[in-house]
Structure formats: C-alpha cells, structure tokens
Biopython code that builds the backbone (N, CA, C, O; Angstrom):
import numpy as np
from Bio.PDB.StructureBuilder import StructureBuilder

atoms = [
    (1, "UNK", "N", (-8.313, -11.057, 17.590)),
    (1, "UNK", "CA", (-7.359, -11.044, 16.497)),
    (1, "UNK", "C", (-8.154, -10.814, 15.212)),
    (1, "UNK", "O", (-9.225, -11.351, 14.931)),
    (2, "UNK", "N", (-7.347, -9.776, 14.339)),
    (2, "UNK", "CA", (-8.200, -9.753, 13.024)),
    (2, "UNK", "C", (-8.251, -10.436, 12.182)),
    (2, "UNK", "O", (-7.287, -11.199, 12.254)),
    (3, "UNK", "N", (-9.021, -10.700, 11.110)),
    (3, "UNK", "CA", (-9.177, -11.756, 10.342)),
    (3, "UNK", "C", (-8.030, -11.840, 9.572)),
    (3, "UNK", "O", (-7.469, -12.929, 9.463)),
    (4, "UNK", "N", (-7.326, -10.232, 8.677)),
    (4, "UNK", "CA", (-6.599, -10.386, 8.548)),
    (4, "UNK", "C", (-4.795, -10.448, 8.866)),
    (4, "UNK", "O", (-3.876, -10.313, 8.059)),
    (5, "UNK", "N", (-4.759, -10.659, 10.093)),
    (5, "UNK", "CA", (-3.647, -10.967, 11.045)),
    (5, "UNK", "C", (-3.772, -12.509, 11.181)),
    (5, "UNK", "O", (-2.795, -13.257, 11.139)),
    (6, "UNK", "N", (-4.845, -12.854, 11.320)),
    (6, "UNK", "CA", (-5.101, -14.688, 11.232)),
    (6, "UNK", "C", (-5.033, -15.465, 9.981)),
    (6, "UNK", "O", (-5.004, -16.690, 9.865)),
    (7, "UNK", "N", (-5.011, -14.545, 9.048)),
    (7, "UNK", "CA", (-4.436, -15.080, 7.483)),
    (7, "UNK", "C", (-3.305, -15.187, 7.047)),
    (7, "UNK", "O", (-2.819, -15.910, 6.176)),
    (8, "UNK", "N", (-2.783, -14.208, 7.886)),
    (8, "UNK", "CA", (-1.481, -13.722, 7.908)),
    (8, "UNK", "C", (-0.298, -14.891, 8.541)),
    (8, "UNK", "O", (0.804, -15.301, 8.178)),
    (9, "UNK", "N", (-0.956, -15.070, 9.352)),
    (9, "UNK", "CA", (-0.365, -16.186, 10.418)),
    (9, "UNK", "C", (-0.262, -17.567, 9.591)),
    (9, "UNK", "O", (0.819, -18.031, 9.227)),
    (10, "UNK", "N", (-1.534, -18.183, 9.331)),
    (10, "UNK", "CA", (-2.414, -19.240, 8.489)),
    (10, "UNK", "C", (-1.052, -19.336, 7.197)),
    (10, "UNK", "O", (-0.552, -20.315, 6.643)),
    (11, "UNK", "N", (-0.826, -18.110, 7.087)),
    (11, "UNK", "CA", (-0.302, -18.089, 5.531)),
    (11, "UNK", "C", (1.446, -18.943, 5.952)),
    (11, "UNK", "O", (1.842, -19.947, 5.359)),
    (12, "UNK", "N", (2.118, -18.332, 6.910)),
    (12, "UNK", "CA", (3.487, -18.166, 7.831)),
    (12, "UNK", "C", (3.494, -19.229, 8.082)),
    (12, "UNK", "O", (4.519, -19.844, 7.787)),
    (13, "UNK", "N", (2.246, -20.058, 8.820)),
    (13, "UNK", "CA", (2.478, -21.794, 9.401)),
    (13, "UNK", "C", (2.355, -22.700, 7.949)),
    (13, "UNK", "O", (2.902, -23.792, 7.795)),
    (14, "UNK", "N", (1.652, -22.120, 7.087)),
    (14, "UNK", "CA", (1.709, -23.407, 5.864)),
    (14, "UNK", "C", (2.969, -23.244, 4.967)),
    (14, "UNK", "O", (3.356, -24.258, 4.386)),
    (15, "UNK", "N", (3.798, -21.839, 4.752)),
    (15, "UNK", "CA", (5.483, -21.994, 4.359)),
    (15, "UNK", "C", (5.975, -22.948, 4.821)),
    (15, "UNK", "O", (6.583, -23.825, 4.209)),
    (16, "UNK", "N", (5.670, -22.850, 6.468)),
    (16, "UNK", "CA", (6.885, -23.753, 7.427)),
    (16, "UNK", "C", (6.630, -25.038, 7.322)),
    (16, "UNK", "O", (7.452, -25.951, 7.238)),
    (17, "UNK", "N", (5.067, -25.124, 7.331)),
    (17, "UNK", "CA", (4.988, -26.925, 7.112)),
    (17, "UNK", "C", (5.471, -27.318, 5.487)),
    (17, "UNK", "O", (5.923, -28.447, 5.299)),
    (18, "UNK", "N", (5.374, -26.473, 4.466)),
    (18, "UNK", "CA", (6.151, -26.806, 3.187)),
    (18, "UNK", "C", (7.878, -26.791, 3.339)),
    (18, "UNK", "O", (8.656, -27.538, 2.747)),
    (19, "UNK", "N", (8.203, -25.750, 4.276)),
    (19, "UNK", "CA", (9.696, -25.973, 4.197)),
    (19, "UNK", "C", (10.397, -27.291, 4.971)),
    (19, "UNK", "O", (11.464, -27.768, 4.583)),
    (20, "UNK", "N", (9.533, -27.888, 6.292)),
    (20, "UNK", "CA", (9.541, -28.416, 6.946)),
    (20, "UNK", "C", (9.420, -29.939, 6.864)),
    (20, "UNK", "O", (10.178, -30.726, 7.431)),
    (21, "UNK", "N", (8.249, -30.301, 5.996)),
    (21, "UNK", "CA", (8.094, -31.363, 5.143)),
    (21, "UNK", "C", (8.895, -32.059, 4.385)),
    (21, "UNK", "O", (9.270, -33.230, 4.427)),
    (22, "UNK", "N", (9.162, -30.961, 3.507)),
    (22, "UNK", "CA", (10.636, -30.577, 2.045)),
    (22, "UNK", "C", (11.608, -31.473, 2.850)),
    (22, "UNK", "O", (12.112, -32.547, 2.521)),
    (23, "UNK", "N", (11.764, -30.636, 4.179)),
    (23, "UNK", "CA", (13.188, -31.100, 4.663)),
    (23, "UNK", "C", (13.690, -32.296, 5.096)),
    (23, "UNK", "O", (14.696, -32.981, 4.907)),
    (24, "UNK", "N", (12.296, -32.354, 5.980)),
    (24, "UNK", "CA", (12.222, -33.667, 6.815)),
    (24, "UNK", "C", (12.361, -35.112, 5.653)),
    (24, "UNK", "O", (13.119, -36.047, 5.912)),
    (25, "UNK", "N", (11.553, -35.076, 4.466)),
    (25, "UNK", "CA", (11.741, -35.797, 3.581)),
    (25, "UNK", "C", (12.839, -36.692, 3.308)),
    (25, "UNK", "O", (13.030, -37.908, 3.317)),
    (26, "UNK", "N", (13.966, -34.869, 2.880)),
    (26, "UNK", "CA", (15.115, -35.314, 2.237)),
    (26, "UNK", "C", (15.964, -35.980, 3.451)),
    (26, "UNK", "O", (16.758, -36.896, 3.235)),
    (27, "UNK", "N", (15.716, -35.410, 4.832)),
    (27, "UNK", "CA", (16.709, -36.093, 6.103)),
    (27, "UNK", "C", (16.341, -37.498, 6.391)),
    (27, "UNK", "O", (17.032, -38.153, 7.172)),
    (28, "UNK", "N", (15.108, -38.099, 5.707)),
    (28, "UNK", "CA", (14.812, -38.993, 5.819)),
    (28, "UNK", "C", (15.721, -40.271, 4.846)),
    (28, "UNK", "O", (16.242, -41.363, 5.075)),
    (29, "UNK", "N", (15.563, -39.537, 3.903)),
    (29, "UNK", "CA", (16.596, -40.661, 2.851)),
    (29, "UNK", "C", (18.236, -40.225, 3.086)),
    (29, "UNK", "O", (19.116, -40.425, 2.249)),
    (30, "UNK", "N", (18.383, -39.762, 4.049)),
    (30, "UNK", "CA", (19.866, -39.677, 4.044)),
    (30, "UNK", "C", (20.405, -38.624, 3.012)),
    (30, "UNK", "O", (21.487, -38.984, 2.548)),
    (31, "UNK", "N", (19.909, -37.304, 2.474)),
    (31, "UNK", "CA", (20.286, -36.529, 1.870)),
    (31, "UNK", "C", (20.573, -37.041, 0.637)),
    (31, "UNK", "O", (21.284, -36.395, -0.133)),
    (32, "UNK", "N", (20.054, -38.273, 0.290)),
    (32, "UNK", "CA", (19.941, -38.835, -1.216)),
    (32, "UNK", "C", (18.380, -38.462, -1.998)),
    (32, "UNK", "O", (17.393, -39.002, -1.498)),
    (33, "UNK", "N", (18.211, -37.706, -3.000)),
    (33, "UNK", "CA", (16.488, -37.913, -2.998)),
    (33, "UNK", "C", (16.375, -38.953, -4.048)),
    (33, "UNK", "O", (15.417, -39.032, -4.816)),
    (34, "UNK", "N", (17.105, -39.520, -4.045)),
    (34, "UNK", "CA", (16.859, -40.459, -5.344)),
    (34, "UNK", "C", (16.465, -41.907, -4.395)),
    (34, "UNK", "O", (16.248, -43.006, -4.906)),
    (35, "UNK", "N", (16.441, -41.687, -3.278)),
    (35, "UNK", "CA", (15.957, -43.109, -2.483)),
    (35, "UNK", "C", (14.234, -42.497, -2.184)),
    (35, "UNK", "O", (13.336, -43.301, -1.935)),
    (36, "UNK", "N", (14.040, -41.351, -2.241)),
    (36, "UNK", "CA", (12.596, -40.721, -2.014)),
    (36, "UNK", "C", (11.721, -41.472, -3.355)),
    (36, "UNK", "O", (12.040, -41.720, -4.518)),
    (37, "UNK", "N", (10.572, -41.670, -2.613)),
    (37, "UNK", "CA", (9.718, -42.018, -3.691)),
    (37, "UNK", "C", (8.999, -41.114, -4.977)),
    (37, "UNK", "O", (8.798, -41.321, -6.173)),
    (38, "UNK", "N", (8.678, -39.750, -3.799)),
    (38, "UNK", "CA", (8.960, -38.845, -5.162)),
    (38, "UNK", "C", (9.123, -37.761, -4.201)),
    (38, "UNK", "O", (9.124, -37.684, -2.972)),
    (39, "UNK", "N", (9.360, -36.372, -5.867)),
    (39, "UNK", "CA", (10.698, -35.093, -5.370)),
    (39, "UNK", "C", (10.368, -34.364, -4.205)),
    (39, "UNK", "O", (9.174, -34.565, -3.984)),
    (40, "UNK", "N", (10.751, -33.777, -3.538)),
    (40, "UNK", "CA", (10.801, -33.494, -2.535)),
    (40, "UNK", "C", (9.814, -32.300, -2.293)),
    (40, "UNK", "O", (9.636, -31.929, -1.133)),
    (41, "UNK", "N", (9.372, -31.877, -2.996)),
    (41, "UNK", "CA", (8.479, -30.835, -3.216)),
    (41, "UNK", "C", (7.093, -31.189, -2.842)),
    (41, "UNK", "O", (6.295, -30.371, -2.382)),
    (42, "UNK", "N", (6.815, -32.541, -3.072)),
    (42, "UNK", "CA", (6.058, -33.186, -3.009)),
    (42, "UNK", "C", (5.492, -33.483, -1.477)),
    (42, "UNK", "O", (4.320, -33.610, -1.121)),
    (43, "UNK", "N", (6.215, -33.523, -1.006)),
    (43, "UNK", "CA", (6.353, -34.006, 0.461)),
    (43, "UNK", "C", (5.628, -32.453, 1.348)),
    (43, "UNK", "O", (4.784, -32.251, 2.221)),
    (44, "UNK", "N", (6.466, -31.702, 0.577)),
    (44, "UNK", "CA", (6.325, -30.107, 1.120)),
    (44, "UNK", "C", (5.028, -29.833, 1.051)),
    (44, "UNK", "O", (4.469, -29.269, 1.991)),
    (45, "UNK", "N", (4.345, -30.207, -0.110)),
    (45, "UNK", "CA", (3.324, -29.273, -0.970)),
    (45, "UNK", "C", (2.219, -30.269, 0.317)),
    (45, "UNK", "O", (1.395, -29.818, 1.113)),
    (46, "UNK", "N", (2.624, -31.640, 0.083)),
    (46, "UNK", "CA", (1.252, -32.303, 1.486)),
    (46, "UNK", "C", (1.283, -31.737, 2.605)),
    (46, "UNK", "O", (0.188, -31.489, 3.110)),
    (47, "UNK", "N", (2.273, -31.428, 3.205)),
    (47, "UNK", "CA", (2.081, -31.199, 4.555)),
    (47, "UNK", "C", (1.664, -29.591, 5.036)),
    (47, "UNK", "O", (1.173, -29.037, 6.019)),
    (48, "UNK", "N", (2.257, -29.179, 3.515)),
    (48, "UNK", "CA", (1.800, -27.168, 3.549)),
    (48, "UNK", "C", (-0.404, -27.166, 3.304)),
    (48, "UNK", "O", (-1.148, -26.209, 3.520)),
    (49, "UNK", "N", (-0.712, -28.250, 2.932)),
    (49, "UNK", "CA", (-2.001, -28.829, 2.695)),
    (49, "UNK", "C", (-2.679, -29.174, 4.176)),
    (49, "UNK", "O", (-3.619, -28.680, 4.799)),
    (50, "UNK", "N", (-1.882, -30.102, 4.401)),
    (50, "UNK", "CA", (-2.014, -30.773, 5.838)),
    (50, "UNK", "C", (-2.247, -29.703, 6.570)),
    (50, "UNK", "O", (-3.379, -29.800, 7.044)),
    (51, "UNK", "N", (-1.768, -28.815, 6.863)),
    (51, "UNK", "CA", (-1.578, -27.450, 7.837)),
    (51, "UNK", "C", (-2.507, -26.466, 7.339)),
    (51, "UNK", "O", (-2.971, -25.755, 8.230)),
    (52, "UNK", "N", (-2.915, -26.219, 6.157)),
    (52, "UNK", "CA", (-4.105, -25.532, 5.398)),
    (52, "UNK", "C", (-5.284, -25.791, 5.681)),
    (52, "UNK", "O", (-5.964, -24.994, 6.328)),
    (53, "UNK", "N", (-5.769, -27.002, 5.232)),
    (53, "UNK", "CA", (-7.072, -27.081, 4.883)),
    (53, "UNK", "C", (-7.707, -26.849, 6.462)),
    (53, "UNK", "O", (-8.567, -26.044, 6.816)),
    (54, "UNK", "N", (-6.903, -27.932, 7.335)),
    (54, "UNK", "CA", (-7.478, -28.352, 8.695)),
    (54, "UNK", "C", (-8.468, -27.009, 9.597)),
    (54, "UNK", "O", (-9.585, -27.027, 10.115)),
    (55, "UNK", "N", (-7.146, -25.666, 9.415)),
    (55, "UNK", "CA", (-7.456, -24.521, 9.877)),
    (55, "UNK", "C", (-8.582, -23.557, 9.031)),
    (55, "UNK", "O", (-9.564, -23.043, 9.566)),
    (56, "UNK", "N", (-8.177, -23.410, 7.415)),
    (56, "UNK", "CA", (-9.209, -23.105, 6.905)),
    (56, "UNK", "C", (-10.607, -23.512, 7.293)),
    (56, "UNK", "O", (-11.412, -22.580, 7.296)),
    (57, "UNK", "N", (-11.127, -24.842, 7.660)),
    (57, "UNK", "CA", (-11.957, -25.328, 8.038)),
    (57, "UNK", "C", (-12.494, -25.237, 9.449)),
    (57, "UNK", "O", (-13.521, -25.864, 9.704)),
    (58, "UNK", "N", (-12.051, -24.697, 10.160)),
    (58, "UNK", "CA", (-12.073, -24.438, 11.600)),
    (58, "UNK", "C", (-12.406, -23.219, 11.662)),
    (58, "UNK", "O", (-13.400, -22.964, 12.341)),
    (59, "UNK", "N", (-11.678, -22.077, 10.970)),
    (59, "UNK", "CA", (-11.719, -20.601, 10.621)),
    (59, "UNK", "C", (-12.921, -20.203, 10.218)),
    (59, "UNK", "O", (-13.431, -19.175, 10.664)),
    (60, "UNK", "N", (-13.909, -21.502, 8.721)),
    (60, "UNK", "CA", (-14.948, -20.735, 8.555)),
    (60, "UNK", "C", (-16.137, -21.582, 9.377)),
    (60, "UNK", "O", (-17.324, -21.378, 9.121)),
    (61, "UNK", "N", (-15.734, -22.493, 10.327)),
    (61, "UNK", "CA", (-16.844, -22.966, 11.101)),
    (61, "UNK", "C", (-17.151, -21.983, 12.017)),
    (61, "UNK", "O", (-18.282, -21.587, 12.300)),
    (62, "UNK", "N", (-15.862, -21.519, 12.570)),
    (62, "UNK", "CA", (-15.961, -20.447, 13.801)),
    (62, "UNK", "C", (-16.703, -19.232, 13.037)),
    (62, "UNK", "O", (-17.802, -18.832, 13.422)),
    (63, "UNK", "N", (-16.142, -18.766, 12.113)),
    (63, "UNK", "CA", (-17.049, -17.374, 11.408)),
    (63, "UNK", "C", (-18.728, -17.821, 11.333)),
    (63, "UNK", "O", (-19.577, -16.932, 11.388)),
    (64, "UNK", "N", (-19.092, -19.146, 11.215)),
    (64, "UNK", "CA", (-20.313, -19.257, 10.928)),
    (64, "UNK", "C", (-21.206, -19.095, 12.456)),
    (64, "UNK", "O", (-22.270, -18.483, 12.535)),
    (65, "UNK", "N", (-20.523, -19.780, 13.618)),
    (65, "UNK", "CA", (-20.902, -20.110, 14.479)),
    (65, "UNK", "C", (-20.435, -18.791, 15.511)),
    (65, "UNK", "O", (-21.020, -18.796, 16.594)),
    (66, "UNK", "N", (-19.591, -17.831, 15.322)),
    (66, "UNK", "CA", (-19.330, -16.966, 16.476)),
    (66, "UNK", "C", (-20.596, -16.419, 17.266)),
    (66, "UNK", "O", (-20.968, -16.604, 18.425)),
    (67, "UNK", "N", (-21.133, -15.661, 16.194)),
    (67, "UNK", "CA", (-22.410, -14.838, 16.872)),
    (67, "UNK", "C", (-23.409, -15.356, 17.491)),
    (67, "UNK", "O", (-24.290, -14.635, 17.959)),
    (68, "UNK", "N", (-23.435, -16.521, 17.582)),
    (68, "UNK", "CA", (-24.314, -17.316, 18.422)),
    (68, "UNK", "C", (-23.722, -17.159, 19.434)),
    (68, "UNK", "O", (-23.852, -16.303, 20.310)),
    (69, "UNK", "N", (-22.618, -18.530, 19.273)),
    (69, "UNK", "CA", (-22.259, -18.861, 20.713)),
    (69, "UNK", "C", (-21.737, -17.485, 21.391)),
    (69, "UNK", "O", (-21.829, -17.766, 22.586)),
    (70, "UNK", "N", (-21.141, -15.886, 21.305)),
    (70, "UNK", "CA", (-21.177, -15.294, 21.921)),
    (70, "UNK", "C", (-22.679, -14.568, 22.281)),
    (70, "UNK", "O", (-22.888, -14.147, 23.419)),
    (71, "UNK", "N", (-23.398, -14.494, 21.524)),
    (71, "UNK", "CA", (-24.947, -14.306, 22.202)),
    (71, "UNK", "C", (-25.302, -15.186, 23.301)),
    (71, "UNK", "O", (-25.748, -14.715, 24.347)),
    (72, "UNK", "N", (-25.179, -16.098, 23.178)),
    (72, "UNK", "CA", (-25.596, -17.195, 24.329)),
    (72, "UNK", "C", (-24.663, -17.117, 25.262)),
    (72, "UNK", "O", (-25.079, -17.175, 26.419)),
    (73, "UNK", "N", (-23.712, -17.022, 25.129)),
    (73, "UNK", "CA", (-22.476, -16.370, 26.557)),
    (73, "UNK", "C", (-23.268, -15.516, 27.423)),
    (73, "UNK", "O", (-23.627, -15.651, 28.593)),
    (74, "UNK", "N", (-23.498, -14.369, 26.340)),
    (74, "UNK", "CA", (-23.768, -13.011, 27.067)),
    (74, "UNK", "C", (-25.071, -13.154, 27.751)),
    (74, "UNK", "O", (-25.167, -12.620, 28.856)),
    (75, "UNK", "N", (-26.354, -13.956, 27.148)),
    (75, "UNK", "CA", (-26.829, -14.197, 27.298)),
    (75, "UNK", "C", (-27.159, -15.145, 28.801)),
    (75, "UNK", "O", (-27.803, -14.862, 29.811)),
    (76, "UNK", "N", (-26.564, -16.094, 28.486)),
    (76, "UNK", "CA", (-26.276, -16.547, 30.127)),
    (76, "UNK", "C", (-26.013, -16.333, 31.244)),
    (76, "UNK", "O", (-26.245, -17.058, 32.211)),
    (77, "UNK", "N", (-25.295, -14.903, 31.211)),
    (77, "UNK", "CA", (-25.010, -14.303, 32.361)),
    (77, "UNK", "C", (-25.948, -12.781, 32.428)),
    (77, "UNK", "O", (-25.411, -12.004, 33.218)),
    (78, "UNK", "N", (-26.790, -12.395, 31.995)),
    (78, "UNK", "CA", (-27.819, -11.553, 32.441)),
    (78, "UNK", "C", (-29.135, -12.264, 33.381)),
    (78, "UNK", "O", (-30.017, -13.039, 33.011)),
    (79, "UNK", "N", (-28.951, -11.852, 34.303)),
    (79, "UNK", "CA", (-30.282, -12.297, 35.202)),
    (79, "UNK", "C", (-31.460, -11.298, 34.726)),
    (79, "UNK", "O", (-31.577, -10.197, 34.189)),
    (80, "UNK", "N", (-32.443, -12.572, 35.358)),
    (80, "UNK", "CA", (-33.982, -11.911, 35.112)),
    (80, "UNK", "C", (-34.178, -10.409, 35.502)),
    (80, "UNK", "O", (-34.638, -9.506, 34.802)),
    (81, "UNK", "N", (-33.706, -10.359, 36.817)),
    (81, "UNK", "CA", (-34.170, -9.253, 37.386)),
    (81, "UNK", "C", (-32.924, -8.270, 37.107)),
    (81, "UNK", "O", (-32.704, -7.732, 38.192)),
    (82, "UNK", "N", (-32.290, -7.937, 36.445)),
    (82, "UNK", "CA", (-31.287, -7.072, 35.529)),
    (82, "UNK", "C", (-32.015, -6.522, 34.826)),
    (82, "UNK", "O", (-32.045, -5.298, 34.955)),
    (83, "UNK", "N", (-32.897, -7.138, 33.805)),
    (83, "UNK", "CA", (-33.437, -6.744, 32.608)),
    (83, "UNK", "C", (-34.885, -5.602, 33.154)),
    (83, "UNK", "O", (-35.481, -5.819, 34.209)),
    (84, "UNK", "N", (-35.171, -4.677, 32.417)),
    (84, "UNK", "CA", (-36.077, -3.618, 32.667)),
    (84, "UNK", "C", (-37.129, -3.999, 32.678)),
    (84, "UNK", "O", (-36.984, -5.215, 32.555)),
    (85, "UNK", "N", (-38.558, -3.719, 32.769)),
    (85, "UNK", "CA", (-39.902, -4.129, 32.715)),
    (85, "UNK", "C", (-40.019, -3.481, 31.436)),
    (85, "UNK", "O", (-39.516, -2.367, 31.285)),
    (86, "UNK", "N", (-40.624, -4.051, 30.508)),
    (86, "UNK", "CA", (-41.052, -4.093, 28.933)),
    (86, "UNK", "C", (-39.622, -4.459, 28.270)),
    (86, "UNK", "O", (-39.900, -4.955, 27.178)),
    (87, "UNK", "N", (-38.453, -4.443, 28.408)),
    (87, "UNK", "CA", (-37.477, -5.153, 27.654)),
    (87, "UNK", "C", (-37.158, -6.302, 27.593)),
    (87, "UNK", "O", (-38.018, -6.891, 28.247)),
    (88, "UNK", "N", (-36.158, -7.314, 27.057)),
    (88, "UNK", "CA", (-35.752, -8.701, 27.077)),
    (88, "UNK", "C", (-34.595, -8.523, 26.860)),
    (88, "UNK", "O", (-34.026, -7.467, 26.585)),
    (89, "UNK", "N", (-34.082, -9.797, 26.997)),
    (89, "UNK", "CA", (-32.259, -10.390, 26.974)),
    (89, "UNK", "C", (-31.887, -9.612, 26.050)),
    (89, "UNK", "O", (-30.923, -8.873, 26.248)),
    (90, "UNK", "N", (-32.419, -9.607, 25.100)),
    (90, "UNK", "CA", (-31.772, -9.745, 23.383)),
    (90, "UNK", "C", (-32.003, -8.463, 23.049)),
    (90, "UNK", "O", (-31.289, -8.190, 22.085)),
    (91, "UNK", "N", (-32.876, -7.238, 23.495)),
    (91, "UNK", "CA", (-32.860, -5.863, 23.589)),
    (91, "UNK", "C", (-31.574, -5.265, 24.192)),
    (91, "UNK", "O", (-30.953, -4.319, 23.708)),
    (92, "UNK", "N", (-31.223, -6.013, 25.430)),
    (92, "UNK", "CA", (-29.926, -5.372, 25.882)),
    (92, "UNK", "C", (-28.939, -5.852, 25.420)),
    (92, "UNK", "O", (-28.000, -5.228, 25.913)),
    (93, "UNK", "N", (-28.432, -6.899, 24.492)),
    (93, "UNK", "CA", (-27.819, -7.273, 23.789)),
    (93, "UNK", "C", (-27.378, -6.433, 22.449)),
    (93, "UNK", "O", (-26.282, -6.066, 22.023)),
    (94, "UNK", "N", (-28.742, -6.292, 21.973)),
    (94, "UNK", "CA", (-28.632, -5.543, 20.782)),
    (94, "UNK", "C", (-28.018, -4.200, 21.283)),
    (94, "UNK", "O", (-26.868, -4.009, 20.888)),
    (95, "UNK", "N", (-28.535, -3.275, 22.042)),
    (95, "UNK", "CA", (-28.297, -2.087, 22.389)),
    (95, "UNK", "C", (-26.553, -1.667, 22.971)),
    (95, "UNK", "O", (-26.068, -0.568, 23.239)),
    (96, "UNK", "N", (-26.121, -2.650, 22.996)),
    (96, "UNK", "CA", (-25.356, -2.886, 23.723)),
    (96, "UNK", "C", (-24.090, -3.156, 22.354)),
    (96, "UNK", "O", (-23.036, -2.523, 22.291)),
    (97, "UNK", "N", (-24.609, -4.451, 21.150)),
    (97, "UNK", "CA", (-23.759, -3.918, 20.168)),
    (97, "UNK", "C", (-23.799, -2.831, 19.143)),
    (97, "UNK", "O", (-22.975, -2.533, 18.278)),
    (98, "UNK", "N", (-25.169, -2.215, 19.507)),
    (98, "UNK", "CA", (-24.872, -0.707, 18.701)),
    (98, "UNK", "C", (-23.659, 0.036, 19.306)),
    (98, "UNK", "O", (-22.771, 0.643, 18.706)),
    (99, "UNK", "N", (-23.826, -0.150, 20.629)),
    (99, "UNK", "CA", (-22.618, 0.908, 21.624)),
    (99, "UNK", "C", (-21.530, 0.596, 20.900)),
    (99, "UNK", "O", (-20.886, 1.384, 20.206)),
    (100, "UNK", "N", (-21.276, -0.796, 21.091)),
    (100, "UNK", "CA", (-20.237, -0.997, 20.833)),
    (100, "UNK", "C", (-19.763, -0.448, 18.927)),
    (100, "UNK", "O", (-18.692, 0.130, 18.744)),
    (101, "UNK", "N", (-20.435, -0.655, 18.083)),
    (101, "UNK", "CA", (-20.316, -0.277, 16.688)),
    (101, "UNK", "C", (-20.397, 1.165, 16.879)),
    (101, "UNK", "O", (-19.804, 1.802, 16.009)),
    (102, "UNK", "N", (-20.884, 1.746, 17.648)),
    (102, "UNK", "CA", (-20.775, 3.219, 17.498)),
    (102, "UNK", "C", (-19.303, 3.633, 18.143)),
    (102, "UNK", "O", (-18.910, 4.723, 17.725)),
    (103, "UNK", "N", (-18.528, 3.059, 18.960)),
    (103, "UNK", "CA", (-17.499, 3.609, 19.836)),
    (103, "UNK", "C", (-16.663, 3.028, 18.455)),
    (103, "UNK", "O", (-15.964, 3.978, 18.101)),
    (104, "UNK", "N", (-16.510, 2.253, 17.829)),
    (104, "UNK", "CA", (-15.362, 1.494, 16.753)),
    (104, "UNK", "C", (-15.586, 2.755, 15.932)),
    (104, "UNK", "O", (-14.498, 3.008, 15.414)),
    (105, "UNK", "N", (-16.768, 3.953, 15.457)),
    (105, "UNK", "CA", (-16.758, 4.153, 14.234)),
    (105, "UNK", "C", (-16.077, 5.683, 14.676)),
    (105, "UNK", "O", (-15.394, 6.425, 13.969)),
    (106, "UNK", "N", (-16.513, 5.873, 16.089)),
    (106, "UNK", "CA", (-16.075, 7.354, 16.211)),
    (106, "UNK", "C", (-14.404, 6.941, 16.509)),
    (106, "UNK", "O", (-13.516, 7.712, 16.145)),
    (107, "UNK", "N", (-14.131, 5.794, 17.128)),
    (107, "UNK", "CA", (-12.343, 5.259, 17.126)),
    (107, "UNK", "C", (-12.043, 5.553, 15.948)),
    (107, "UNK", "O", (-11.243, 6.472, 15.770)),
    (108, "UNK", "N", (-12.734, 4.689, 14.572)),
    (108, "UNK", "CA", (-12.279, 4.977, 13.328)),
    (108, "UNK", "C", (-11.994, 6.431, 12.680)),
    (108, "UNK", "O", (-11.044, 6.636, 11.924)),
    (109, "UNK", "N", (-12.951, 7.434, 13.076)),
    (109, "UNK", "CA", (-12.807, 8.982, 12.930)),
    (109, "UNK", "C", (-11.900, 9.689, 13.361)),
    (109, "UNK", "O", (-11.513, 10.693, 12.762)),
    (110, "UNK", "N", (-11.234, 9.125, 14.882)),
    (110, "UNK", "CA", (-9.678, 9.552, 15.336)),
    (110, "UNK", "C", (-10.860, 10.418, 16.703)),
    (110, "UNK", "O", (-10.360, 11.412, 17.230)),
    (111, "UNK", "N", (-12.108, 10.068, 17.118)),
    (111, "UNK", "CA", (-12.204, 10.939, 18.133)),
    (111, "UNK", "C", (-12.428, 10.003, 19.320)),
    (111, "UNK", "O", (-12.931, 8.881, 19.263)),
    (112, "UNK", "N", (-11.932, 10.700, 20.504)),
    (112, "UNK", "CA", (-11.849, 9.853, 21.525)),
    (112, "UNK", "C", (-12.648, 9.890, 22.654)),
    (112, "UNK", "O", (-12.493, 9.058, 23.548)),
]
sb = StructureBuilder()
sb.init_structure("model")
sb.init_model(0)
sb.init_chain("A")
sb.init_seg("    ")
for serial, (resi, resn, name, xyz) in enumerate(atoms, 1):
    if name == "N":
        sb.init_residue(resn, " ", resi, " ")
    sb.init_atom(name, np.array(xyz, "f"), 0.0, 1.0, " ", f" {name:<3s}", serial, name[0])
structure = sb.get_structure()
C-alpha cells in the first residue's frame, strides 16, 4: 500500500473517530449537552487524536524499521550454497533491488 493511500485512509478513520466521539458523547447525556461536561466537539477532537497519534506513531516506526527487517527476511531464506563463490547475501540482495528499481522505472516510462 502506498504511503499516500495510507494517509488517505489515516485521514478517513480520524473524521470517523471525531464524528463518532461527537456522537457518542451527546447519546451519552441523553441528547441534552448541557448535562456534558464540556461541548461536544471536545469529545470529537480527543478521540479524532486518540485514533491519530497512535497510528502516526506506528507509521513512522515502521518507515524507520522496514528495510531492515525486510533485509533480514530475505536474508534468512538464502542458503549458503545458493550464493556464488566470491559473492555474499547482501550482493544478491542488492542486485536484486536494482532489478527491482529498474523494472518500476521502465513501468514508470509506460514500457513493458
């Protein structure tokens, strides 16, 4: 998923926890807000927070941490005797995300 399709999303779940909040609030006092401790917006704006930060924070742990832990994936599953005489893990790794950056750029060019 792209980063920005996951912002996108991120953005869609913290409306709902503000509209959701809002609501739940006011169903709480019996559709009076004057029994609420305070306006109802209030209620919205925490829980559209509540639903924010948690993921924001998860989002840029994972951005920090992806390229590892998928190196070490890939990594884990190449055997010794796979690898060429004078190369290592991390040669066929690398070579392997050039391929891959080169097939995205000629995708990006429209050639197939």
């Amino acid at each position: 998923m792209s980063l920005g399709l996951l912002l996108l999303v991120l953005l869609a779940l913290t409306v709902m926890g503000y509209i959701l909040g809002q609501s739940r609030a006011v169903a709480s006092a019996g559709g009076d807000i004057r029994k609420l401790h305070s306006l109802p917006a209030f209620y919205g704006r925490i829980t559209a927070i509540g639903v924010l930060i948690p993921a924001v924070a998860l989002m840029a742990v994972w951005l920090l941490v992806e390229g590892t832990v998928i190196q070490r994936t890939i990594l884990s599953h190449i055997a010794p005797e796979d690898i060429a005489s004078g190369s290592t893990a991390q040669l066929m790794v690398a070579d392997v995300t050039r391929l891959a950056n080169g097939f995205e750029t000629l995708e990006g060019q429209g050639i197939d």
